[in-house]
PAZAPA-4460 file (N, C-alpha, C; in steps of 0.05 Angstrom, whole numbers, plus 32768, in hexadecimal, padded with zeros to 4 digits):
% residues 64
    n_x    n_y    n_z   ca_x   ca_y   ca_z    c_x    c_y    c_z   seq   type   mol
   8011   7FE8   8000   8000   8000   8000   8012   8019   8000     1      X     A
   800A   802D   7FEF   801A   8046   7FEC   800C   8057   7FFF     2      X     A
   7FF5   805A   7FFF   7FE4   8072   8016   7FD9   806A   802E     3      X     A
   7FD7   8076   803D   7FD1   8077   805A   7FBC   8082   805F     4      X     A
   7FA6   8081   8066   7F8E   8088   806E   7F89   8090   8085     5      X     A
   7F8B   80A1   809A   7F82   80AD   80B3   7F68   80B2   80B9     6      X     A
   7F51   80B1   80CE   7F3C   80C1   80D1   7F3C   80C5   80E3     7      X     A
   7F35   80E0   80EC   7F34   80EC   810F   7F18   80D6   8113     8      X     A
   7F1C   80DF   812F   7F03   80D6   8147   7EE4   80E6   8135     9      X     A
   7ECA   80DE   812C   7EBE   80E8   812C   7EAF   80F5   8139    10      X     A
   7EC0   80FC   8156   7EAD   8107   8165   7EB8   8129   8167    11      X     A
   7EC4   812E   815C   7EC6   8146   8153   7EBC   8150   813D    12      X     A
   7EBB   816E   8143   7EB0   8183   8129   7EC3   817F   810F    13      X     A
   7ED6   817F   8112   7EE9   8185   8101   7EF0   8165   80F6    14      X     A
   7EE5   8158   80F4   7EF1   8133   80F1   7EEF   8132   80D5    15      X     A
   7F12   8128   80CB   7F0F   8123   80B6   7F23   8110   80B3    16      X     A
   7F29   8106   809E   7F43   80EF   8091   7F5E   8103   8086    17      X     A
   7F71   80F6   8085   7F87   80FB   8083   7F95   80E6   806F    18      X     A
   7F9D   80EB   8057   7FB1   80D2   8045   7FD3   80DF   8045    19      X     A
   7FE1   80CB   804B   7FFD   80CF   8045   8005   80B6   8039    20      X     A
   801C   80BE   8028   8027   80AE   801A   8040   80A0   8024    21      X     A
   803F   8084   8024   8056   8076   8030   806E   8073   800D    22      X     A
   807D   8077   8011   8091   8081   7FFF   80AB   8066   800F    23      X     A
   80B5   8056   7FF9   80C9   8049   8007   80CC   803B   8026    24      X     A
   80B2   8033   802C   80AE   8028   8044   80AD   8036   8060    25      X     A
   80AD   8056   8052   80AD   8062   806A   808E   807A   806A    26      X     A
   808B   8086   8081   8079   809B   8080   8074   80B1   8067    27      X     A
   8071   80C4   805B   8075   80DB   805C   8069   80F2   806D    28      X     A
   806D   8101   8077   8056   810A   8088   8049   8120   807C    29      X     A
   8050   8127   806A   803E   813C   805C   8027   812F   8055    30      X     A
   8010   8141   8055   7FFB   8136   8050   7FF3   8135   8036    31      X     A
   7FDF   8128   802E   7FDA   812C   8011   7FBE   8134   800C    32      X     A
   7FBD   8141   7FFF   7F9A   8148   7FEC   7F8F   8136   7FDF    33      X     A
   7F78   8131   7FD5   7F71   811C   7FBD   7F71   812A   7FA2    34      X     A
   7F88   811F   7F95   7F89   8133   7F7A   7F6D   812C   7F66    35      X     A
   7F77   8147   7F50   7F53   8140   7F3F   7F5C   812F   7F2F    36      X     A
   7F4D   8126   7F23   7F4A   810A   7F10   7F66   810A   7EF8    37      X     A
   7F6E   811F   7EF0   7F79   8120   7ED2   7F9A   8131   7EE4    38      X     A
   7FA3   812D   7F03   7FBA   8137   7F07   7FC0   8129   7F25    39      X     A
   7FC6   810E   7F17   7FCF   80FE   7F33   7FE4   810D   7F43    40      X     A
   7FEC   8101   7F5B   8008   810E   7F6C   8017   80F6   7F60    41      X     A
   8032   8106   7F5B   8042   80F8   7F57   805E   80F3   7F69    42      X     A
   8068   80DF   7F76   8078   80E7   7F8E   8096   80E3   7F7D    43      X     A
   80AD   80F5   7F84   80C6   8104   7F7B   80DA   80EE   7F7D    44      X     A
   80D5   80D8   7F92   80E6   80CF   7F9C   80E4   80B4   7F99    45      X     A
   80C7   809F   7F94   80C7   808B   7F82   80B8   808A   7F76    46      X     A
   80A7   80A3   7F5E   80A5   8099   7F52   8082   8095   7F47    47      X     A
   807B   8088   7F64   8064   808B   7F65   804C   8097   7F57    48      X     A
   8034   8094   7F50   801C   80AD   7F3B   800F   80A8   7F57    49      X     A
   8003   80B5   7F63   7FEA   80B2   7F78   7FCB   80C4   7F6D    50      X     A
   7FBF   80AF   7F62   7FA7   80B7   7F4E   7F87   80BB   7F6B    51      X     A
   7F7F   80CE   7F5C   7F67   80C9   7F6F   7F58   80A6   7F7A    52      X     A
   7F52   8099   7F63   7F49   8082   7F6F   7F5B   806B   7F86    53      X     A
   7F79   8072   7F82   7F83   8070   7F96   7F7E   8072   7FB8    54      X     A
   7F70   8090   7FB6   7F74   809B   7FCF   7F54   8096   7FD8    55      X     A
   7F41   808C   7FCC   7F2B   8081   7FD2   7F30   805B   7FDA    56      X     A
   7F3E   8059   7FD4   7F47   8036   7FD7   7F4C   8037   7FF0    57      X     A
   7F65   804F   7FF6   7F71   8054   800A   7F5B   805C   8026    58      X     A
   7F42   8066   801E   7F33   8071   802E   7F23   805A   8031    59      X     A
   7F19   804A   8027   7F0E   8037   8025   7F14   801E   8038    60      X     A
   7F2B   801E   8038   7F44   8001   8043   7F4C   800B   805E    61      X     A
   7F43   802E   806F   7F53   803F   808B   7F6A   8034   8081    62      X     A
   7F75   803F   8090   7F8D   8037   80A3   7F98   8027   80A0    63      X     A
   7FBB   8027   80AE   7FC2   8009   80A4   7FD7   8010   80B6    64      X     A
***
């Protein structure tokens, strides 16, 4: 798995998910956006396309 899926506690106002990209077996901790359909993220360092349906798989599957 390349993305990471977060969701706060829903017991807050503010509760939402969080995706980061695991890059080379490690974290990244920047967070990521869900890009639009026609301008995946592309990560610098391997390589990676991180396409929107990705980051719904990722949302789909939490956490890991």
């Amino acid at each position: 798995m390349v993305l990471i899926y977060e969701s706060d506690p829903l017991d807050t106002d503010d509760a939402r998910g969080r995706f980061y990209h695991v890059c080379r077996g490690r974290v990244d901790s920047n967070e990521l956006t869900v890009p639009p359909p026609d301008k995946p993220h592309e990560c610098e360092r391997c390589g990676v396309e991180l396409e929107t349906e990705d980051f719904f798989i990722a949302q789909v599957k939490g956490s890991v």
